[in-house]
N, CA and C atoms as an extended XYZ file, in Angstrom:
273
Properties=species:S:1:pos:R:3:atomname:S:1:resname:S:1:resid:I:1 pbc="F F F"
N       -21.107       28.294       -4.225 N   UNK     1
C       -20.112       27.256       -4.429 CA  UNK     1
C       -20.790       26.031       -5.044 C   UNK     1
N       -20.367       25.512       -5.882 N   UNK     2
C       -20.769       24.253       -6.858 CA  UNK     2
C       -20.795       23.120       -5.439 C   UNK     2
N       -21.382       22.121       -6.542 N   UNK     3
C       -21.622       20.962       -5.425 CA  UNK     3
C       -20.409       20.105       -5.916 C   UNK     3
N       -19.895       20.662       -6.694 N   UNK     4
C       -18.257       19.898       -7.660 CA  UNK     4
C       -17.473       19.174       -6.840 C   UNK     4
N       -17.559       17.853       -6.756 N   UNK     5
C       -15.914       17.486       -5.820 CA  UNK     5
C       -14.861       17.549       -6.820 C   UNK     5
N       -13.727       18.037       -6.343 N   UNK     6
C       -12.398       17.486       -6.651 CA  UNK     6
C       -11.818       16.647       -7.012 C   UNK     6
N       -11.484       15.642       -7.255 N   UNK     7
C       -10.685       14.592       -7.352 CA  UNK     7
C        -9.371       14.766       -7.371 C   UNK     7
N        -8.746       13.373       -6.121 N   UNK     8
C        -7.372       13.960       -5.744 CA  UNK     8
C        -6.191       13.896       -7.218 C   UNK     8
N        -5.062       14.359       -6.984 N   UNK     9
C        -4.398       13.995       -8.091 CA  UNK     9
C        -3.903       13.018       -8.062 C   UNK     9
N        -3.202       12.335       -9.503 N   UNK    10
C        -2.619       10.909       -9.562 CA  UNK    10
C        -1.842       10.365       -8.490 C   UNK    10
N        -0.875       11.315       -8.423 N   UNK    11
C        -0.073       10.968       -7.041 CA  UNK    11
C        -0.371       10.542       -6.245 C   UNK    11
N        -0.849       11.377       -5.992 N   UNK    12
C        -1.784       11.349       -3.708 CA  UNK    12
C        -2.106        9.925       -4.033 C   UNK    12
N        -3.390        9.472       -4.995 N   UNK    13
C        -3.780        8.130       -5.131 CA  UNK    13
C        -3.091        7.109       -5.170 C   UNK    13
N        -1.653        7.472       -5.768 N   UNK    14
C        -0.976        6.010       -6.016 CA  UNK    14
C        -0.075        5.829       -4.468 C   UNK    14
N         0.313        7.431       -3.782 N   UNK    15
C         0.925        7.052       -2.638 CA  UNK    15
C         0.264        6.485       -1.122 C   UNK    15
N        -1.392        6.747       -1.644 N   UNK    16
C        -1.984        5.935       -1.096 CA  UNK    16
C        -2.207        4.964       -1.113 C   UNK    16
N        -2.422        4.568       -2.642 N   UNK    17
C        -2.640        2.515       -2.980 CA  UNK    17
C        -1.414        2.038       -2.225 C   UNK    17
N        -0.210        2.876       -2.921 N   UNK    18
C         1.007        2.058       -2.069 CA  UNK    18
C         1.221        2.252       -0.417 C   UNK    18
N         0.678        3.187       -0.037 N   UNK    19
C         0.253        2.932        1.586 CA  UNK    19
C        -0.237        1.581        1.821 C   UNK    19
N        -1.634        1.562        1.913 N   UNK    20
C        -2.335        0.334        1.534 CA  UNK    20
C        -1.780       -0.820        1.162 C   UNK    20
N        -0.858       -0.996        0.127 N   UNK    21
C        -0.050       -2.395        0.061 CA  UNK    21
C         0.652       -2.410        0.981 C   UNK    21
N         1.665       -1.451        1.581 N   UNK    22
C         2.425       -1.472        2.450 CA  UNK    22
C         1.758       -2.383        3.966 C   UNK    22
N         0.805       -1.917        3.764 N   UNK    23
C         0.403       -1.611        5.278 CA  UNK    23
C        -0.566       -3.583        5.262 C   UNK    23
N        -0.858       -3.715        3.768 N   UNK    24
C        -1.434       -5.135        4.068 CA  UNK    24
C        -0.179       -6.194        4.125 C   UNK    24
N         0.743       -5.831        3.568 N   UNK    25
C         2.063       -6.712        3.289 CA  UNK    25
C         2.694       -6.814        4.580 C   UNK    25
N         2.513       -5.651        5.492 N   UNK    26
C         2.948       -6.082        6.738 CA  UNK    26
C         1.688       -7.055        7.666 C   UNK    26
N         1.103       -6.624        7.462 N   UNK    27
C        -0.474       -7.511        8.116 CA  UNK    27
C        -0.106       -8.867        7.610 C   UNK    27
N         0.101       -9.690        6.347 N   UNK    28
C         0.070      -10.912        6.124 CA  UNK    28
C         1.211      -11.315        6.892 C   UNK    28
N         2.618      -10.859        6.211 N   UNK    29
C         3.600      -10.994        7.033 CA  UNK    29
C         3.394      -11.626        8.772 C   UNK    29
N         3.021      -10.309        9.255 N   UNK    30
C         2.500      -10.327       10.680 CA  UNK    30
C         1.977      -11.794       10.803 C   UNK    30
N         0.757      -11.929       10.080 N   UNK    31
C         0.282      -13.780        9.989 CA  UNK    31
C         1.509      -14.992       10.217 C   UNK    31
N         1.915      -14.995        9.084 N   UNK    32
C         3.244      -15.318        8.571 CA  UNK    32
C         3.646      -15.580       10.026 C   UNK    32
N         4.220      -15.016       10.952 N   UNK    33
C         4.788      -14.978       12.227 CA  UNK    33
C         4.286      -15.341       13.176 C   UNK    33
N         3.227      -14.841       13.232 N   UNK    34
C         2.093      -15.253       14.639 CA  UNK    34
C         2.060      -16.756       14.467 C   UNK    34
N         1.599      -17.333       12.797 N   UNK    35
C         1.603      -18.757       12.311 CA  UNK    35
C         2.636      -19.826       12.691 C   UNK    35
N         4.048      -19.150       12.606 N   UNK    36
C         4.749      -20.051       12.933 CA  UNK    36
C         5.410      -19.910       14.198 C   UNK    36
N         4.590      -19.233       15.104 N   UNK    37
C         5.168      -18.959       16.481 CA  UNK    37
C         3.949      -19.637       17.152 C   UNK    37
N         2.838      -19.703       16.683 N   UNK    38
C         1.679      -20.707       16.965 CA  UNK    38
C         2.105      -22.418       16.629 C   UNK    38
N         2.633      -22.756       15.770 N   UNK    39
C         2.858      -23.554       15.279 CA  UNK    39
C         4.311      -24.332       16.215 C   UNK    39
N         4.745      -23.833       16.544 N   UNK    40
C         6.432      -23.858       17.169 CA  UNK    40
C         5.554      -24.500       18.842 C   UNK    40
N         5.377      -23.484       18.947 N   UNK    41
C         4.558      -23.260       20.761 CA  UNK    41
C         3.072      -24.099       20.904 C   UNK    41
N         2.576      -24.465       20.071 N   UNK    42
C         1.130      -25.691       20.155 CA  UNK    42
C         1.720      -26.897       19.855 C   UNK    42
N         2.752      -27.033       18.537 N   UNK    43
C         2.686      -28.246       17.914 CA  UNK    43
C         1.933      -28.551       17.006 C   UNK    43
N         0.436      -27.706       16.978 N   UNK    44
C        -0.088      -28.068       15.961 CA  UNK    44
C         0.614      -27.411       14.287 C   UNK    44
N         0.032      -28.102       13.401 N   UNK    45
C         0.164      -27.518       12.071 CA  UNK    45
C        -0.635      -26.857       11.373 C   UNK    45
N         0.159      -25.386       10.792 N   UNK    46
C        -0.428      -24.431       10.047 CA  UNK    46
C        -0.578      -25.552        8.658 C   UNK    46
N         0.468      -25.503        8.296 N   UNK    47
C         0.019      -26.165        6.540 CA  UNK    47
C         1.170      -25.223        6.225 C   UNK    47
N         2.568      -26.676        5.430 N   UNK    48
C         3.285      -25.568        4.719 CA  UNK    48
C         2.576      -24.352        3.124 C   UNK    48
N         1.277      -25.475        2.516 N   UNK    49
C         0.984      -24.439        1.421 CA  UNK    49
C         0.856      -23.125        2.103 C   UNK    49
N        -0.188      -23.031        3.253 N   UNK    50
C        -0.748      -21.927        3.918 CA  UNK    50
C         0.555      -21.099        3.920 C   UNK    50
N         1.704      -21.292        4.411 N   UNK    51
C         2.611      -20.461        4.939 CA  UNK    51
C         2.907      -19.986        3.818 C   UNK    51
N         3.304      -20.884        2.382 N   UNK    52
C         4.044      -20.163        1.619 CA  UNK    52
C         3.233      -19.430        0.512 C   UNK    52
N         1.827      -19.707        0.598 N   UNK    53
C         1.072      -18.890       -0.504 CA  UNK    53
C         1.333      -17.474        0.462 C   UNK    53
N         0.843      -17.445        1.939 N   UNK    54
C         1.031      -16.053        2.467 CA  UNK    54
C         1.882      -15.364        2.288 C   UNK    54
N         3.298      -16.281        2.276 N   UNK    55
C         4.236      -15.383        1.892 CA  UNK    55
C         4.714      -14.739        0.758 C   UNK    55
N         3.962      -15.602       -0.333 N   UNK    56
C         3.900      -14.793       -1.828 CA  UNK    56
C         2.954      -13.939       -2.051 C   UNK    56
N         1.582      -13.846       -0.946 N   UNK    57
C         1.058      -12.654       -1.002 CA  UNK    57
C         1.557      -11.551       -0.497 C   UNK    57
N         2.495      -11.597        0.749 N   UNK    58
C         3.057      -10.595        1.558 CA  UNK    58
C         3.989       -9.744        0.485 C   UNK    58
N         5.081      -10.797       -0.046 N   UNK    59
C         6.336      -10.326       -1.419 CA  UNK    59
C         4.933       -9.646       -2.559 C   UNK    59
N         4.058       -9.944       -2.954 N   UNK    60
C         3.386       -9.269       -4.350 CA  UNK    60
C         3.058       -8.117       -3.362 C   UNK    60
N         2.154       -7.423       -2.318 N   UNK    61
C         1.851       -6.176       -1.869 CA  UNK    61
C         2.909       -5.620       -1.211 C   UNK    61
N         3.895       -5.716       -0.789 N   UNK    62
C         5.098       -5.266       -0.598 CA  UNK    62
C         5.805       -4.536       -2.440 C   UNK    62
N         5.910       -5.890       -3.677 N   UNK    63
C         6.230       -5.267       -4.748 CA  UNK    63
C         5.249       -4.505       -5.402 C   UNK    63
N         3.817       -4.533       -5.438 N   UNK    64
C         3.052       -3.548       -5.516 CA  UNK    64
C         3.541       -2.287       -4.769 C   UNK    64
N         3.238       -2.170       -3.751 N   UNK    65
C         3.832       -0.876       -2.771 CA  UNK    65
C         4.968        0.048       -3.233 C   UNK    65
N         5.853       -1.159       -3.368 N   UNK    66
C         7.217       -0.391       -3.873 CA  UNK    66
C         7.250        0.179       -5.713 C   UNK    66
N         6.396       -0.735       -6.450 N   UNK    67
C         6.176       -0.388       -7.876 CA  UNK    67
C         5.337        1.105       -7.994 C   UNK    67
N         3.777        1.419       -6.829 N   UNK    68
C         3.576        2.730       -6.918 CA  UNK    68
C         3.795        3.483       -6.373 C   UNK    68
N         4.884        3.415       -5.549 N   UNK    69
C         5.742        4.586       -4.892 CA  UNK    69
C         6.905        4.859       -5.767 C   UNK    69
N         7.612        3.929       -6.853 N   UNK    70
C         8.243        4.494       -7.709 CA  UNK    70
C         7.520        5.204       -8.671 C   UNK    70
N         6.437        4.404       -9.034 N   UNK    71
C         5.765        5.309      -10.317 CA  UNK    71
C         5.653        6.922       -9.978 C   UNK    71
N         5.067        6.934       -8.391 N   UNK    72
C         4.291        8.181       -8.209 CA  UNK    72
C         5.768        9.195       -8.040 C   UNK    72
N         6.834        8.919       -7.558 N   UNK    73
C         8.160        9.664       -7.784 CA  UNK    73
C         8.292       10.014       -8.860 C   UNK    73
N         8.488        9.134      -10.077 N   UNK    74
C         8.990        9.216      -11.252 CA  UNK    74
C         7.807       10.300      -12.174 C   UNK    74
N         6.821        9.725      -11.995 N   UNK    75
C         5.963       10.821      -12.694 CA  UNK    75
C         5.721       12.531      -11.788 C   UNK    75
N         6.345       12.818      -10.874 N   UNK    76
C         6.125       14.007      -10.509 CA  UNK    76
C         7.774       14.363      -10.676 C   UNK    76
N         8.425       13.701      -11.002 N   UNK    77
C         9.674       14.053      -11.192 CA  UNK    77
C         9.382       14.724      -13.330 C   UNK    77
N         8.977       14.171      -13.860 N   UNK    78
C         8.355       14.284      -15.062 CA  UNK    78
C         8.251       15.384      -15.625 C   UNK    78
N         6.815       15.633      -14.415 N   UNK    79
C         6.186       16.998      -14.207 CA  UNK    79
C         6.337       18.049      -13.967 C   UNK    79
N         7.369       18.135      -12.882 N   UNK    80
C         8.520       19.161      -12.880 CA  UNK    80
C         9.612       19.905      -13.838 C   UNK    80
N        10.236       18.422      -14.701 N   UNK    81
C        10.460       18.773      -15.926 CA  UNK    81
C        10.367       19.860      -17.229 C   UNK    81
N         8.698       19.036      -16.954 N   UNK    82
C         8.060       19.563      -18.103 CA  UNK    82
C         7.522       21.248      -17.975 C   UNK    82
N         7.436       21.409      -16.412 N   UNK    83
C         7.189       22.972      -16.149 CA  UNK    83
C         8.418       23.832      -16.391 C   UNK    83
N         9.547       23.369      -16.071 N   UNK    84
C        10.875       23.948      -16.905 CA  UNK    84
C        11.023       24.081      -18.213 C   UNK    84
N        10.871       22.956      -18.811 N   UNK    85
C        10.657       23.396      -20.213 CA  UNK    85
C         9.652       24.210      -20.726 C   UNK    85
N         8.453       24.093      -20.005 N   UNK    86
C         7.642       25.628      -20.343 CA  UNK    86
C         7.649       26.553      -19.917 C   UNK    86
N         8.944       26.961      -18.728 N   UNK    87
C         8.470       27.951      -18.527 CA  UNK    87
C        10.191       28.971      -19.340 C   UNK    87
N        10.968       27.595      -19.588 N   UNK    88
C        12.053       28.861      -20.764 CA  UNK    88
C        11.442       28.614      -21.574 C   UNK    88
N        10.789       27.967      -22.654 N   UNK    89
C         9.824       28.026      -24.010 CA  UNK    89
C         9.179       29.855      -23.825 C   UNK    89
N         8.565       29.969      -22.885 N   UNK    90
C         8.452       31.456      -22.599 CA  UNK    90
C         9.088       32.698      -22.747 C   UNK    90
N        10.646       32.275      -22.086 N   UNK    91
C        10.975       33.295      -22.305 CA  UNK    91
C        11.804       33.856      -23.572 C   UNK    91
């Protein structure tokens, strides 16, 4: 057996990146909350910039997430396609 790795296919990768956004977009978010439930319950202040840059990071890996979970649909939807068309080109 070769010492060859594999490499996964496009898909798997992008439904993983978009895992990954998913999963940080809820993590900032999460901040986002803890911040102003800290903030509510101390009195002290987060910083409105703080709150609202987080929350435009939370909205961009959330629309990341959702941009390669469409891609990775749409291109295996494609692919499928295209095996239909080759496989009546055949017959």
């Amino acid at each position: 057996m070769s010492g060859r790795r594999r490499s996964r296919p496009r898909q798997v990768r992008r439904l993983g990146a978009a895992l990954a956004c998913a999963v940080g977009a809820v993590a900032v978010l999460g901040a986002i909350f803890s911040g102003v439930v800290y903030e509510v319950t101390s009195g002290a202040s987060v910083g409105l910039y703080a709150t609202v840059a987080l929350l435009f990071v939370g909205f961009a890996l959330s629309g990341t997430a959702m941009l390669l979970t469409l891609q990775s649909l749409v291109s295996g939807r494609h692919r499928r396609l295209d095996n239909v068309v080759s496989i009546e080109d055949r017959v």
